[in-house]
mmCIF file of the N, C-alpha and C atoms, coordinates in Angstrom:
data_MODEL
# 
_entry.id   MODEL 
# 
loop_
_atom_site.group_PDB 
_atom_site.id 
_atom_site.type_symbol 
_atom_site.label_atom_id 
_atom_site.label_alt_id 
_atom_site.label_comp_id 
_atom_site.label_asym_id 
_atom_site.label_entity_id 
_atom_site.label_seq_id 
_atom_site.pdbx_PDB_ins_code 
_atom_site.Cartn_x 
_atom_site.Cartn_y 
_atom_site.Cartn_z 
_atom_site.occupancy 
_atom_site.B_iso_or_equiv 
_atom_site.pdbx_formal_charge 
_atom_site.auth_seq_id 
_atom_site.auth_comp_id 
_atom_site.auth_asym_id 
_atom_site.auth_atom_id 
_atom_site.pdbx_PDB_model_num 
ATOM 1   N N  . UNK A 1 1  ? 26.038  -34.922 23.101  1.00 0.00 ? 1  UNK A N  1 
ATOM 2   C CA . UNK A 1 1  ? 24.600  -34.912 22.982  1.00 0.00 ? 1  UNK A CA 1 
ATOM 3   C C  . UNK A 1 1  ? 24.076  -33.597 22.418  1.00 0.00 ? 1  UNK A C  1 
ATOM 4   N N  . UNK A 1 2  ? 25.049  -32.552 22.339  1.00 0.00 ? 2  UNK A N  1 
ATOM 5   C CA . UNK A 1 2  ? 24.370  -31.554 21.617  1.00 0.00 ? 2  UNK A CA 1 
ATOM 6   C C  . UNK A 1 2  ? 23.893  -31.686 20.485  1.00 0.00 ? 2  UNK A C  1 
ATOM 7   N N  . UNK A 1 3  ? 25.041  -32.074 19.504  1.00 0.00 ? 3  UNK A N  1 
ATOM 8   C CA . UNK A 1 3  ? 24.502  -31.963 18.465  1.00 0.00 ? 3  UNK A CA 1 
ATOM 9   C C  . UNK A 1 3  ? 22.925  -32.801 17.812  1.00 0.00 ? 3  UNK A C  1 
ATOM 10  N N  . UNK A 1 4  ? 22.444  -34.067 18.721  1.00 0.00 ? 4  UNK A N  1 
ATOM 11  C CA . UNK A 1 4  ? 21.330  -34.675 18.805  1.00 0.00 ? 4  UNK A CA 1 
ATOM 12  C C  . UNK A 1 4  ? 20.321  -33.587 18.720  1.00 0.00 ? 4  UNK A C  1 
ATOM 13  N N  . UNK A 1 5  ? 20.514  -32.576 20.088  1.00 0.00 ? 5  UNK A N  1 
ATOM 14  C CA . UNK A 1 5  ? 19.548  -31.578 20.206  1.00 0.00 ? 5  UNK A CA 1 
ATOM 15  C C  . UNK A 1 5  ? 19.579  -30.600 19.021  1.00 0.00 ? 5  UNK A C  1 
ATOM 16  N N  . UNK A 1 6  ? 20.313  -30.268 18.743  1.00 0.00 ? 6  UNK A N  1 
ATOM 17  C CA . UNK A 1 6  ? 21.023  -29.448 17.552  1.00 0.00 ? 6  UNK A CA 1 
ATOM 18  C C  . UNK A 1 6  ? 20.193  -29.800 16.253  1.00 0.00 ? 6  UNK A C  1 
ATOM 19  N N  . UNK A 1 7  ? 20.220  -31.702 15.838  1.00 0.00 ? 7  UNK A N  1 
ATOM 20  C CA . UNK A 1 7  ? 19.457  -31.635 14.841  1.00 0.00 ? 7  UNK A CA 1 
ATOM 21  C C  . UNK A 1 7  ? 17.827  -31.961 14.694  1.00 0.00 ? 7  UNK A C  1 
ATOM 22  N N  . UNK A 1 8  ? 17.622  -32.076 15.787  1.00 0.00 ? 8  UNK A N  1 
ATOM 23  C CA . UNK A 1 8  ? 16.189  -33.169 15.937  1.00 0.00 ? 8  UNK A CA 1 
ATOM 24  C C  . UNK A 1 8  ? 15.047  -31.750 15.669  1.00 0.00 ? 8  UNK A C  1 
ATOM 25  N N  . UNK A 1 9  ? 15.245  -30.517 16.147  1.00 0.00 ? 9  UNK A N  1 
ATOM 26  C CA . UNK A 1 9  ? 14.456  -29.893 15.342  1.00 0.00 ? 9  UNK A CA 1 
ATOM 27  C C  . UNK A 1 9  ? 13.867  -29.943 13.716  1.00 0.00 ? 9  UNK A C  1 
ATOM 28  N N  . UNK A 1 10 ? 14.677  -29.842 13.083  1.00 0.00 ? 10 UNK A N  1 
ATOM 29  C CA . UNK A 1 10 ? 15.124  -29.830 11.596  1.00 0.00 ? 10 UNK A CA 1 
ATOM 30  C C  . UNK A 1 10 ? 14.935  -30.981 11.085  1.00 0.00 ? 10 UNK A C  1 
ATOM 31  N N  . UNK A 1 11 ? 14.967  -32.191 11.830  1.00 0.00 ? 11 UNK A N  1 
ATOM 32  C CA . UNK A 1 11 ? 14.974  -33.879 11.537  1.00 0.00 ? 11 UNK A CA 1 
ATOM 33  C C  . UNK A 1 11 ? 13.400  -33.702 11.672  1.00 0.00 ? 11 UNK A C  1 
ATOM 34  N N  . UNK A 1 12 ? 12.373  -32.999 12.186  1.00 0.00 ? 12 UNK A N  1 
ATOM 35  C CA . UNK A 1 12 ? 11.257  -33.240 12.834  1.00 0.00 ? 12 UNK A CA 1 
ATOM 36  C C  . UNK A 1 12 ? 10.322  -32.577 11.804  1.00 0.00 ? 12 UNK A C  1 
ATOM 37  N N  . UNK A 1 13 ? 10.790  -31.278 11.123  1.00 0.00 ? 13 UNK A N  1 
ATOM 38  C CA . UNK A 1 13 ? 10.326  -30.310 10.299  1.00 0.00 ? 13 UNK A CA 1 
ATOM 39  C C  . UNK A 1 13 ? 10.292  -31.068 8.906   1.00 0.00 ? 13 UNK A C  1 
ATOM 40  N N  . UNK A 1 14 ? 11.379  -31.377 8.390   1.00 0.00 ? 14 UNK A N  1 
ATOM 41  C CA . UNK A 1 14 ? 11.632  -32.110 7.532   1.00 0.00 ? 14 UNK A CA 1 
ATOM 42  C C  . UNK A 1 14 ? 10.439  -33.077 7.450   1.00 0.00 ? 14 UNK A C  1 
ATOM 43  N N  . UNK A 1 15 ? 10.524  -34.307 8.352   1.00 0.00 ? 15 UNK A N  1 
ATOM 44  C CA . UNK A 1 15 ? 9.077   -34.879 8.481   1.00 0.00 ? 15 UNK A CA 1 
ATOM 45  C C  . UNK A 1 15 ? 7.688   -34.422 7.854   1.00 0.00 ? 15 UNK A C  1 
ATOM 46  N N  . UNK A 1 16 ? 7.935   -33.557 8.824   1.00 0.00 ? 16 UNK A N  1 
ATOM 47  C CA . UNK A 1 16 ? 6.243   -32.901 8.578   1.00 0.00 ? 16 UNK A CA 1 
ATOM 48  C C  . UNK A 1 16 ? 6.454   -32.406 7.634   1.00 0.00 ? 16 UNK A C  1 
ATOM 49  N N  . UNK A 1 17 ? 6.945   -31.644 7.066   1.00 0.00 ? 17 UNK A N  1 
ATOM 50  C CA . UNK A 1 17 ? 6.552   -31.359 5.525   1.00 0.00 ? 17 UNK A CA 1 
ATOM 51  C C  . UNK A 1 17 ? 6.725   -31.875 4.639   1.00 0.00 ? 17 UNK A C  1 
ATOM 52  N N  . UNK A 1 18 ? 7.433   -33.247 4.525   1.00 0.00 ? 18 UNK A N  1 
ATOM 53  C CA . UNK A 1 18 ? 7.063   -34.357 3.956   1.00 0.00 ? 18 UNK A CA 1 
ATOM 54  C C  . UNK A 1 18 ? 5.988   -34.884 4.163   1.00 0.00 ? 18 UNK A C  1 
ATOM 55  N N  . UNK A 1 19 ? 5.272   -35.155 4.968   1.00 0.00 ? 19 UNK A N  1 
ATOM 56  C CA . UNK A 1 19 ? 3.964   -35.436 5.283   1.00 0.00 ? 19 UNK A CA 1 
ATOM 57  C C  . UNK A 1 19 ? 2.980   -35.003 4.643   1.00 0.00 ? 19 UNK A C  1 
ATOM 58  N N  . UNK A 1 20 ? 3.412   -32.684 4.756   1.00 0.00 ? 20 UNK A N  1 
ATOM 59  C CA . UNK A 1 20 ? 2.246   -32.105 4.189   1.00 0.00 ? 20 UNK A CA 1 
ATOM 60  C C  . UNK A 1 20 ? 2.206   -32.354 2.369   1.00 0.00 ? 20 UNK A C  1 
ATOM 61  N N  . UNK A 1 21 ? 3.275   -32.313 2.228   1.00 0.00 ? 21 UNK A N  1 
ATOM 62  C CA . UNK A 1 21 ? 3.652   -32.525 0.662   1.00 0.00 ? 21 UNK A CA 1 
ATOM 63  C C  . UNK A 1 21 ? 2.751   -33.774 0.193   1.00 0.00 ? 21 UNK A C  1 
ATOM 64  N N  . UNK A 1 22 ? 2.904   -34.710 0.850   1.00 0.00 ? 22 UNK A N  1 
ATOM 65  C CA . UNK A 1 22 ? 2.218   -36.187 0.231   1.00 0.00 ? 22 UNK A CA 1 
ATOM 66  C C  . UNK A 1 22 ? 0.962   -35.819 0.038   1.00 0.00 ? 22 UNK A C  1 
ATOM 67  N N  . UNK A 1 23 ? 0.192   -35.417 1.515   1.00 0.00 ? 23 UNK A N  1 
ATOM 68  C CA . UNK A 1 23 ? -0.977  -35.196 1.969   1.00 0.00 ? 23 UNK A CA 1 
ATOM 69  C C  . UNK A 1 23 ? -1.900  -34.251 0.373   1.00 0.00 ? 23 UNK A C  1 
ATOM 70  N N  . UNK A 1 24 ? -0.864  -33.139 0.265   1.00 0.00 ? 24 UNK A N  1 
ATOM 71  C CA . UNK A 1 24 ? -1.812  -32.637 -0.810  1.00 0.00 ? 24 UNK A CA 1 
ATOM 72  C C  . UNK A 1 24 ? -1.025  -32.845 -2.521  1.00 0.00 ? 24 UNK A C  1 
ATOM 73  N N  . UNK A 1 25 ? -0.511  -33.774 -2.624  1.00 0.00 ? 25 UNK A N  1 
ATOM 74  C CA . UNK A 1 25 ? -0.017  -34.523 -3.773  1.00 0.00 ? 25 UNK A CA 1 
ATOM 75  C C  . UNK A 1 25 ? -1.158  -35.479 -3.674  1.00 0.00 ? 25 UNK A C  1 
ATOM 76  N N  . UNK A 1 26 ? -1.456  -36.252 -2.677  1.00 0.00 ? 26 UNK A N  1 
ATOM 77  C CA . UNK A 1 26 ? -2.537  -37.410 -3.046  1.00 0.00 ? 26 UNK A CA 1 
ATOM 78  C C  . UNK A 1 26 ? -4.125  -36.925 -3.229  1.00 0.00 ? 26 UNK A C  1 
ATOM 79  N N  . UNK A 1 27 ? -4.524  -35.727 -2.498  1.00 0.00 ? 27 UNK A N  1 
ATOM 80  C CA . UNK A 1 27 ? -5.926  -34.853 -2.381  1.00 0.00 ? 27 UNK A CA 1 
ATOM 81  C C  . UNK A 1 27 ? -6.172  -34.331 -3.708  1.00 0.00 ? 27 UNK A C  1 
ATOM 82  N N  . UNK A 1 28 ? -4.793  -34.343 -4.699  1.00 0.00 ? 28 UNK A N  1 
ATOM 83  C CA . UNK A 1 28 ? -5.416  -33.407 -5.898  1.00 0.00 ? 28 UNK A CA 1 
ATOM 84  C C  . UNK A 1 28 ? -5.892  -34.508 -7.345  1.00 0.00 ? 28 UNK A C  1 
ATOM 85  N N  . UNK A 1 29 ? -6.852  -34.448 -7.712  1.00 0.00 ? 29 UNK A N  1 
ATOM 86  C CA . UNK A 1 29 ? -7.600  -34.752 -8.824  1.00 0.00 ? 29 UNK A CA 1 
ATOM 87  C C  . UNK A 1 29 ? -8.661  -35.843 -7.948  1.00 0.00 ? 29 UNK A C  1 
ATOM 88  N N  . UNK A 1 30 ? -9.028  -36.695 -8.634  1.00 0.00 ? 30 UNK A N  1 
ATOM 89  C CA . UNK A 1 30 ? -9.825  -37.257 -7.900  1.00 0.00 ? 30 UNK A CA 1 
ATOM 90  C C  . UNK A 1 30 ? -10.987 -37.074 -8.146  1.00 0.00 ? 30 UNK A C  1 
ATOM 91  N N  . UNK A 1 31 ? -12.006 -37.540 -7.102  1.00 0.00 ? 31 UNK A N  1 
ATOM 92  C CA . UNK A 1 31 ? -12.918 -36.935 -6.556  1.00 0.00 ? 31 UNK A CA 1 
ATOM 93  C C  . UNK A 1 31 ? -13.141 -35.580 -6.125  1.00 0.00 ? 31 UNK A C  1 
ATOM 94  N N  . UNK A 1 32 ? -12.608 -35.193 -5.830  1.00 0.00 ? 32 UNK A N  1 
ATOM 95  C CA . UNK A 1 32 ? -12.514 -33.769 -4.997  1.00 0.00 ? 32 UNK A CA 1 
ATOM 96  C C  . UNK A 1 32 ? -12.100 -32.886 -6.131  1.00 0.00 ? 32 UNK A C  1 
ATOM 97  N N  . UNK A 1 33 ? -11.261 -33.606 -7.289  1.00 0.00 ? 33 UNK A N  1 
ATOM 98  C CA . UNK A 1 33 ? -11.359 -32.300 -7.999  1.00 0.00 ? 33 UNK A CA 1 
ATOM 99  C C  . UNK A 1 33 ? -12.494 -31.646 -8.907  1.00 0.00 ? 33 UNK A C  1 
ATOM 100 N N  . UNK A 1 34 ? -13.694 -32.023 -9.049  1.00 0.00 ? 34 UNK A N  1 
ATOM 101 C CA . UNK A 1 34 ? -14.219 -31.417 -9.431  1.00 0.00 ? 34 UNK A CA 1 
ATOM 102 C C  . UNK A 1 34 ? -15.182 -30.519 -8.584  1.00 0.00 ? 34 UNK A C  1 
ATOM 103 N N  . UNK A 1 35 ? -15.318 -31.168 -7.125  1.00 0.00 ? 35 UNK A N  1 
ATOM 104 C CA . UNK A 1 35 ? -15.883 -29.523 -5.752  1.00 0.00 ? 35 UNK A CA 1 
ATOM 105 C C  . UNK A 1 35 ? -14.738 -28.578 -5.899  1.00 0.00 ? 35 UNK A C  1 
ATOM 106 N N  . UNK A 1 36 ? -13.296 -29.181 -5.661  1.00 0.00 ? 36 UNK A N  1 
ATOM 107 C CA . UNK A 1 36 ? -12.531 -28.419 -5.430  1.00 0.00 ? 36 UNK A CA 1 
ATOM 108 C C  . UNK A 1 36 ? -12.218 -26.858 -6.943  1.00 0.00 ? 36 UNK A C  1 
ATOM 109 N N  . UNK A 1 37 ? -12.660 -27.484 -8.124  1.00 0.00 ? 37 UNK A N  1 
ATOM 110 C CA . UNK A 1 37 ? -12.737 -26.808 -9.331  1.00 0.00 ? 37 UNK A CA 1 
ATOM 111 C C  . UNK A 1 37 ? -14.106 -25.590 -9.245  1.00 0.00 ? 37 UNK A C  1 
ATOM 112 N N  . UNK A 1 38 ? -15.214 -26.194 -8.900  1.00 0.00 ? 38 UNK A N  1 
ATOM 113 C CA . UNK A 1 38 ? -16.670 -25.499 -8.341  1.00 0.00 ? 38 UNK A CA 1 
ATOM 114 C C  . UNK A 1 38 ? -16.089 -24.160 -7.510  1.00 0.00 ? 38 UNK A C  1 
ATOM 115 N N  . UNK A 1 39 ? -15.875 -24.933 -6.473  1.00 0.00 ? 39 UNK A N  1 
ATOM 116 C CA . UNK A 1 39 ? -15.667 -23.987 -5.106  1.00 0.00 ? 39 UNK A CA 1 
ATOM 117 C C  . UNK A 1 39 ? -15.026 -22.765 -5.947  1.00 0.00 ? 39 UNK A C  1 
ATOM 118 N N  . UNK A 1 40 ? -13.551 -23.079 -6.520  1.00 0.00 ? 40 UNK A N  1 
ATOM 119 C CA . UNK A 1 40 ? -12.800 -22.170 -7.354  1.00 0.00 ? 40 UNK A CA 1 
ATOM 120 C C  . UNK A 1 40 ? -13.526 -21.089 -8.231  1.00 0.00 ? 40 UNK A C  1 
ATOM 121 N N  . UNK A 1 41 ? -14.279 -21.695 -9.215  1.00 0.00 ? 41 UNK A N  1 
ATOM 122 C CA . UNK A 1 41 ? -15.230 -21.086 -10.416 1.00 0.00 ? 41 UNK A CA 1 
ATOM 123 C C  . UNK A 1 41 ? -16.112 -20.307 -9.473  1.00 0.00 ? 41 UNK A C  1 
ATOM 124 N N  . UNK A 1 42 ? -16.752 -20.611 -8.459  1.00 0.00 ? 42 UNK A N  1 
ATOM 125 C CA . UNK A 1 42 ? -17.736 -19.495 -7.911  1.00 0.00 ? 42 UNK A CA 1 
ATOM 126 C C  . UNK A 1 42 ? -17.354 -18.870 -7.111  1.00 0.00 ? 42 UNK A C  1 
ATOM 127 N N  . UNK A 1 43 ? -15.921 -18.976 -6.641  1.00 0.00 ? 43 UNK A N  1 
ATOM 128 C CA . UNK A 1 43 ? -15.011 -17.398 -5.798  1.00 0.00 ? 43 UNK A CA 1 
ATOM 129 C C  . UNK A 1 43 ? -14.704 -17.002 -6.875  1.00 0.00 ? 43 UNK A C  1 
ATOM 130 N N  . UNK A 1 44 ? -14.068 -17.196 -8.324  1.00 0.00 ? 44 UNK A N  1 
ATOM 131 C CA . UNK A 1 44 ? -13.790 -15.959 -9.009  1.00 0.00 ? 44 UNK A CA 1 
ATOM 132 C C  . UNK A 1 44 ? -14.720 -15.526 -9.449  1.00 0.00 ? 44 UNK A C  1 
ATOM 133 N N  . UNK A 1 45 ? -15.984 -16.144 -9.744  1.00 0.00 ? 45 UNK A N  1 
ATOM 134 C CA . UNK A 1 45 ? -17.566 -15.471 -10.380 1.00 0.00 ? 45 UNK A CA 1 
ATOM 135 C C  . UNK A 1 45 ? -17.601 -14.031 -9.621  1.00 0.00 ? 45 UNK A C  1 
ATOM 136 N N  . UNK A 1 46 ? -17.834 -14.772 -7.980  1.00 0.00 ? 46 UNK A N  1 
ATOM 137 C CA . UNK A 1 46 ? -17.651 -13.499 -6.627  1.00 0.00 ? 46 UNK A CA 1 
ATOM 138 C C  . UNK A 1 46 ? -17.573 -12.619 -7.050  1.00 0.00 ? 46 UNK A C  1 
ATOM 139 N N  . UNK A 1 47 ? -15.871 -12.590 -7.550  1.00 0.00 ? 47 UNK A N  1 
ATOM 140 C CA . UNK A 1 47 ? -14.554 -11.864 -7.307  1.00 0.00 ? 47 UNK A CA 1 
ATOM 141 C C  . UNK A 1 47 ? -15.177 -10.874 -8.671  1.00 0.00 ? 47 UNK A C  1 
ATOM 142 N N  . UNK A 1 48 ? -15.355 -11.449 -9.553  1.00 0.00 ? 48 UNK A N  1 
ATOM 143 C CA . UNK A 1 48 ? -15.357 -10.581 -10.737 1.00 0.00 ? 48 UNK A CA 1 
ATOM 144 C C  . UNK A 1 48 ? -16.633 -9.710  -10.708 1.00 0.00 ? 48 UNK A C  1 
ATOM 145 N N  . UNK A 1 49 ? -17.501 -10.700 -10.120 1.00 0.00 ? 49 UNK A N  1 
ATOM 146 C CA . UNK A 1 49 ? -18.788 -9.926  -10.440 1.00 0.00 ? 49 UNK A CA 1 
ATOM 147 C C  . UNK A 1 49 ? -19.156 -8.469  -9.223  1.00 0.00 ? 49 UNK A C  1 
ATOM 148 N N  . UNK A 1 50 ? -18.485 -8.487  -8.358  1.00 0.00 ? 50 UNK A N  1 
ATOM 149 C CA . UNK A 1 50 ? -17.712 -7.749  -7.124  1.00 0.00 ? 50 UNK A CA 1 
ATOM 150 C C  . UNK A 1 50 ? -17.307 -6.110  -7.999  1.00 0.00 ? 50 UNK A C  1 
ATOM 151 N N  . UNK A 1 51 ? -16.883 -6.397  -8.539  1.00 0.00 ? 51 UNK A N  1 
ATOM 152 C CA . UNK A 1 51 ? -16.231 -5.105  -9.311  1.00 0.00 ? 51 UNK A CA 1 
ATOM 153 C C  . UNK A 1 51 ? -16.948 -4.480  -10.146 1.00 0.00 ? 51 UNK A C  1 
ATOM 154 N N  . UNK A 1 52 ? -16.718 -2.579  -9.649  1.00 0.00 ? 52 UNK A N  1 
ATOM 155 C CA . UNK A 1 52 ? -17.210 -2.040  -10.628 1.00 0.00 ? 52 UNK A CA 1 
ATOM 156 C C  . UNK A 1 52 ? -16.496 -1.936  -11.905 1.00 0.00 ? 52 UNK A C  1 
ATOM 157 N N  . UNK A 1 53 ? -17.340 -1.924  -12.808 1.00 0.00 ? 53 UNK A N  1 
ATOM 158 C CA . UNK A 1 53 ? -17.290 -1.588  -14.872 1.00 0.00 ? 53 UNK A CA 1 
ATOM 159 C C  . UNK A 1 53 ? -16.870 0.007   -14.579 1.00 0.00 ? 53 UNK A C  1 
ATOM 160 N N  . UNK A 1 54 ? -15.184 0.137   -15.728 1.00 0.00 ? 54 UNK A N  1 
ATOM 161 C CA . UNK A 1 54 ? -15.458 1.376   -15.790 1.00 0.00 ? 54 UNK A CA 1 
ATOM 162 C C  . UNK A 1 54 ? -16.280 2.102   -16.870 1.00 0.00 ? 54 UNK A C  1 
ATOM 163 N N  . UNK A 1 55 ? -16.653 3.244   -16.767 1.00 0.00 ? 55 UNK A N  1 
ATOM 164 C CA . UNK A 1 55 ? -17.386 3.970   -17.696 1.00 0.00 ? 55 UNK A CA 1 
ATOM 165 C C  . UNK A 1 55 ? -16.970 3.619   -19.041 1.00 0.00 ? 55 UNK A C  1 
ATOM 166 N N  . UNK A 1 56 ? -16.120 3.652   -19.837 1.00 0.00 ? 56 UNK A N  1 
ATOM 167 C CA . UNK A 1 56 ? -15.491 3.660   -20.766 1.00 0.00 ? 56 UNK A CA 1 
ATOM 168 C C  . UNK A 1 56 ? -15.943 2.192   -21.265 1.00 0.00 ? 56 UNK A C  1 
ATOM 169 N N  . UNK A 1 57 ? -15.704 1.394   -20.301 1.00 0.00 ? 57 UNK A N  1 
ATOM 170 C CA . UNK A 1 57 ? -15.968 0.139   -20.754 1.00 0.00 ? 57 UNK A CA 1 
ATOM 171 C C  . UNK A 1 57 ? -17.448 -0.575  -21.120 1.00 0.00 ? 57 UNK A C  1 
ATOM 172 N N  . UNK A 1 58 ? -18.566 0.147   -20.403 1.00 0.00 ? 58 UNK A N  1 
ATOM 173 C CA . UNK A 1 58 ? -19.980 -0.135  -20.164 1.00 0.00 ? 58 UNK A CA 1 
ATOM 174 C C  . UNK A 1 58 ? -20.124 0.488   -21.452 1.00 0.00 ? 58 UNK A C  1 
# 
């Protein structure tokens, strides 16, 4: 019976990240991809507009 115990961790993990894999294989395009594209475009707007210009460059 060890080895049962031995693999059922790993048998269980396996699972689930098969699971998570599907989960966001089926979430991408869609519907959602164009919030999910938005959301994106206005954290890097953030991101960029966040930063100072160096002198040289202004």
């Amino acid at each position: 019976m060890d080895y049962v115990s031995a693999l059922l961790p790993p048998a269980v993990m396996a699972v689930f990240f098969i699971g998570v894999i599907r989960v966001i294989v089926k979430t991408q395009g869609g519907a959602n991809k164009t919030k999910e594209d938005a959301a994106v475009d206005a954290a890097l707007a953030r991101a960029q507009g966040s930063r100072p210009v160096p002198e040289n460059e202004a």
